[in-house]
N, C-alpha and C positions, 0 to 999 in steps of 0.2 A: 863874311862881309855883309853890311845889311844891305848893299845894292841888287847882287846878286839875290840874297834873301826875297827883298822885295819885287824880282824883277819874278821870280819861281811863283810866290806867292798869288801874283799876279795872273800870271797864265795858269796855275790850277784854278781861280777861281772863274777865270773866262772858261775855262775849258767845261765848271760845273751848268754854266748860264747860257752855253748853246751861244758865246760869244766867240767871234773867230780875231786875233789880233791879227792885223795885216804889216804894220808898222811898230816900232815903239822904242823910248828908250826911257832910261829911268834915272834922272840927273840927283846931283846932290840935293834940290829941292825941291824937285817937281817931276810929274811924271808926264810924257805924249802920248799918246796913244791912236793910232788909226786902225779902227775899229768896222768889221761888219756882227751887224744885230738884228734877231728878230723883230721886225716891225711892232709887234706888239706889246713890245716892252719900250721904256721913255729911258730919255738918256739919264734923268733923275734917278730911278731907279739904279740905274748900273753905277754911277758914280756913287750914290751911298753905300752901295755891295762892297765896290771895291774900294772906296773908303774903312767902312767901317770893322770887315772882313782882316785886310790887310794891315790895321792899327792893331787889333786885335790879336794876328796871331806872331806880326812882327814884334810885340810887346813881352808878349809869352815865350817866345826867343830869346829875346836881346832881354835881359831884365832891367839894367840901367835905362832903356828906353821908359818902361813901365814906372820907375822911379822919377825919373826926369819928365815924363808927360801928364802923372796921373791928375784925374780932376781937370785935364787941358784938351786942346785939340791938337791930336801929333799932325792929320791932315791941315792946311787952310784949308779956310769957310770957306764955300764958293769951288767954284770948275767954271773953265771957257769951253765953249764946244762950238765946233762947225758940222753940219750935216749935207753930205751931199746923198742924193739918188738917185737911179738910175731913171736913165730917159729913153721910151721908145719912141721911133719916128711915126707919124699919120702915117706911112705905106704900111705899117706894120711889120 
């Protein structure tokens, strides 16, 4: 099944990027995800990874995907994201 697929795919490539999935599910056309990351990396970056990572090897899997998307975008353009951080109090 490609949900499962992609949901596998997903977490080996957080697991390569030092990203930790805290939340997430993987719907027939969209993915959620709540995410912790190292600061030093932009949420730009991780959404392309797992973009273009994930089209990639879910393609090389599924063939009819590869046939049906080639030359296309199997992701939509674009991501929403919210970022929350941690907050320390003055008392310290």
């Amino acid at each position: 099944m490609i949900y499962k697929s992609d949901a596998e795919i997903i977490i080996q490539i957080c697991d390569a990027e030092d990203i930790r999935i805290l939340k997430g599910v993987v719907s027939k056309d969209h993915v959620h995800m709540h995410i912790e990351y190292p600061p030093k990396v932009s949420v730009s970056d991780i959404v392309k990874k797992l973009k273009g990572r994930s089209s990639r090897k879910l393609q090389e899997e599924f063939k009819e995907l590869s046939k049906q998307y080639w030359g296309k975008h199997f992701w939509a353009i674009g991501y929403g994201d919210m970022e929350y951080g941690k907050c320390k109090s003055r008392d310290g």
